[in-house]
C-alpha positions in Angstrom: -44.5 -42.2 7.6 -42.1 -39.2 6.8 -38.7 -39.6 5.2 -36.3 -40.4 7.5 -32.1 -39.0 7.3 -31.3 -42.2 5.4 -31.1 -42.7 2.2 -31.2 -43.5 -1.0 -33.4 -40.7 -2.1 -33.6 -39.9 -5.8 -33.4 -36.0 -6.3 -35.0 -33.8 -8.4 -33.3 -30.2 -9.3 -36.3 -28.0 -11.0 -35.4 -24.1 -12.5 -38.0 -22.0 -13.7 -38.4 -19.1 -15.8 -41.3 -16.4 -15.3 -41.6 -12.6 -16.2 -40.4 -10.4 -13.9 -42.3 -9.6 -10.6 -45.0 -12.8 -11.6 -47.9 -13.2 -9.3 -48.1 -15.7 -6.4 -50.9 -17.6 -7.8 -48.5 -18.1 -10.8 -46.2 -18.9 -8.8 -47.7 -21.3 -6.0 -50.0 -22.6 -9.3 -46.5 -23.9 -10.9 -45.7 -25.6 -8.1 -48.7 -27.4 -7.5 -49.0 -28.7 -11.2 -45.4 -30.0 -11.0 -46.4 -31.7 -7.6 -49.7 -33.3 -9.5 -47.5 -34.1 -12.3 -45.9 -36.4 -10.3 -48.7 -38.0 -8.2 -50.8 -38.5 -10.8 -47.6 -40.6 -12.4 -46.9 -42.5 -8.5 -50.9 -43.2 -8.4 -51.0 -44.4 -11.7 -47.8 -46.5 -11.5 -47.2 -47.5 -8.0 -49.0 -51.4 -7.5 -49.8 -50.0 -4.0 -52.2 -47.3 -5.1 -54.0 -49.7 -8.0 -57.4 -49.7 -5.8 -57.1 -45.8 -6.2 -59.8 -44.7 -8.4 -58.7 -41.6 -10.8 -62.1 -38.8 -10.6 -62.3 -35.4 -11.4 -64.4 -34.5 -8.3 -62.1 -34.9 -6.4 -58.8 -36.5 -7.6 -57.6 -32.3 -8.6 -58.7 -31.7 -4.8 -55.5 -31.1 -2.5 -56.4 -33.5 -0.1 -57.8 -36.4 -1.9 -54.5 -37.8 -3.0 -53.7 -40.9 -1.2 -50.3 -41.3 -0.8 -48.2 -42.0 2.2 -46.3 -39.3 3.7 -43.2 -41.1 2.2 -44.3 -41.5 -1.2 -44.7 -37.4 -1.9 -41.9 -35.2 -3.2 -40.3 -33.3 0.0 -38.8 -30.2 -0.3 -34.8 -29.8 0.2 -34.5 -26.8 -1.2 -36.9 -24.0 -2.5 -35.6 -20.6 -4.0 -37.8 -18.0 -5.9 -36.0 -15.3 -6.6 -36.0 -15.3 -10.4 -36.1 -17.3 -11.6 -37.9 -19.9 -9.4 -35.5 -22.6 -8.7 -36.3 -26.0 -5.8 -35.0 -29.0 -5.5 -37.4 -32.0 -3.9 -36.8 -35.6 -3.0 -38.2 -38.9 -2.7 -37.4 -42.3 -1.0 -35.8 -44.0 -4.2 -37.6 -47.0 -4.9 -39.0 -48.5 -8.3 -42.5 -47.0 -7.9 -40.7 -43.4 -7.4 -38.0 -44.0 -10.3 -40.9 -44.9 -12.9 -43.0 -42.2 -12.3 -39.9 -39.2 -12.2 -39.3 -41.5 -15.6 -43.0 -40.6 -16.4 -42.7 -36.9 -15.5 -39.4 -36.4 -17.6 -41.6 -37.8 -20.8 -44.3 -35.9 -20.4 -42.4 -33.3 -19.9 -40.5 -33.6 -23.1 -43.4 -32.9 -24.7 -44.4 -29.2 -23.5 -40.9 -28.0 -23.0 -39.1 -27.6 -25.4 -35.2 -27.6 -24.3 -32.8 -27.7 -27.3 -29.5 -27.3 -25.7 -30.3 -29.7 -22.8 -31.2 -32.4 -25.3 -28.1 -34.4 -25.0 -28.6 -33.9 -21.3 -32.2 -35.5 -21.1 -31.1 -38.3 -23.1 -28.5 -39.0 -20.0 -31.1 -38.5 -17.5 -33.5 -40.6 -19.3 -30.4 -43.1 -19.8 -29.7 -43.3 -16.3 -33.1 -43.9 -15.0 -34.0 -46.7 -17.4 -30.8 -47.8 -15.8 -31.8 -47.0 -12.1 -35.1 -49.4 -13.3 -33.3 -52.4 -14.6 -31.4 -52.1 -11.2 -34.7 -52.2 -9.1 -35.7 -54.5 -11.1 -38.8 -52.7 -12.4 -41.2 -54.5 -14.9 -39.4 -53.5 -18.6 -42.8 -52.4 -19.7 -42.7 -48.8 -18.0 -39.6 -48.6 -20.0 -40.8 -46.7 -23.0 -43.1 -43.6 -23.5 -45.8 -45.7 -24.9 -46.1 -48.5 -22.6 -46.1 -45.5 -19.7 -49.1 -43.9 -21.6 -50.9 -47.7 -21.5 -50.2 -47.7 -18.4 -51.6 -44.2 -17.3 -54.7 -45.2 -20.1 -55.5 -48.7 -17.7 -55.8 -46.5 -14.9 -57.5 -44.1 -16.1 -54.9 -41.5 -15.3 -54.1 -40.2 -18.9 -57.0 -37.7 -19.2 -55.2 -36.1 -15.4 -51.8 -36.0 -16.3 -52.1 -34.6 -20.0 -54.5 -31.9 -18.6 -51.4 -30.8 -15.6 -48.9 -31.1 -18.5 -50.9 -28.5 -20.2 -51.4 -26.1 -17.3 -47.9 -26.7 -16.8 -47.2 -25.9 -20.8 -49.4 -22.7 -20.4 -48.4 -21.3 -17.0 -46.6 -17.9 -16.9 -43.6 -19.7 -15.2 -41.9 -22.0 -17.4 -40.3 -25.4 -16.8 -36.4 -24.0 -18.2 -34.1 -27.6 -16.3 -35.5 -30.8 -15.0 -32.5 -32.7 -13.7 -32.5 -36.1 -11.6 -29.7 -36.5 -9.2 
């Protein structure tokens, strides 16, 4: 099932930073780790998916990623000029607010983003409160009950090693914004 016109979606604004002239495997490479980023994070989170079983045969393979059509990230918006900038959305329910809550800690912790600071504390702010207004279970509200949780499904191993490509990739992460 695609998205349809009507809302609520909850928005994601993305800005990169790359060398000038960077490849397209950079490129399309960055985009792919962010988009495994966050279905790792929906797989591990979302009950829905709990029968999914987390391999590395084929869990890293594009097509072995079971989420409905509605679940992924759609693209509104995709600019790479340089610096790479896109903005994606998905259908806003819990599932989809505590794994963008996932992705925003994980990626605190390869990026590291001293002015926006005081920003990413309102964005995590706000979708803590976006949680408690789905009424989401309180314990994927803090960084280590989100790791317990990706550690019972076996996810941990699959999202650290994406926040690492991510961490190492020629294009940087430079704004994460939810909308």
């Amino acid at each position: 099932m695609a998205l349809s016109n009507e809302g609520p979606y909850l928005e994601l604004r993305v800005e990169g930073k790359e060398e000038p002239f960077p490849t397209l495997l950079d490129v399309t490479s960055f985009l792919y780790d962010f988009n495994l980023l966050y279905e790792f994070s929906r797989l591990a989170i979302d009950p829905r998916y709990a029968g999914y079983t987390f391999a590395p045969e084929y869990s890293w393979m594009r097509n072995n990623r079971p989420l409905a059509d509605a679940d992924r990230l759609h693209v509104v918006e995709l600019r790479h000029q340089s610096p790479i900038a896109f903005i994606v959305i998905v259908a806003a329910v819990p599932s989809a607010v505590a794994a963008v809550w996932g992705i925003l800690q994980t990626v605190e912790k390869i990026v590291d983003w001293p002015i926006d600071r005081e920003m990413k504390r309102l964005e995590l702010q706000k979708l803590r409160a976006d949680l408690e207004a789905a009424n989401q279970s309180p314990e994927l509200q803090s960084e280590e009950s989100f790791r317990a949780h990706l550690q019972d499904r076996n996810a941990a191993q699959f999202v650290d090693r994406t926040a690492e490509r991510l961490r190492i990739s020629p294009s940087k992460l430079e704004r994460l914004a939810s909308l």
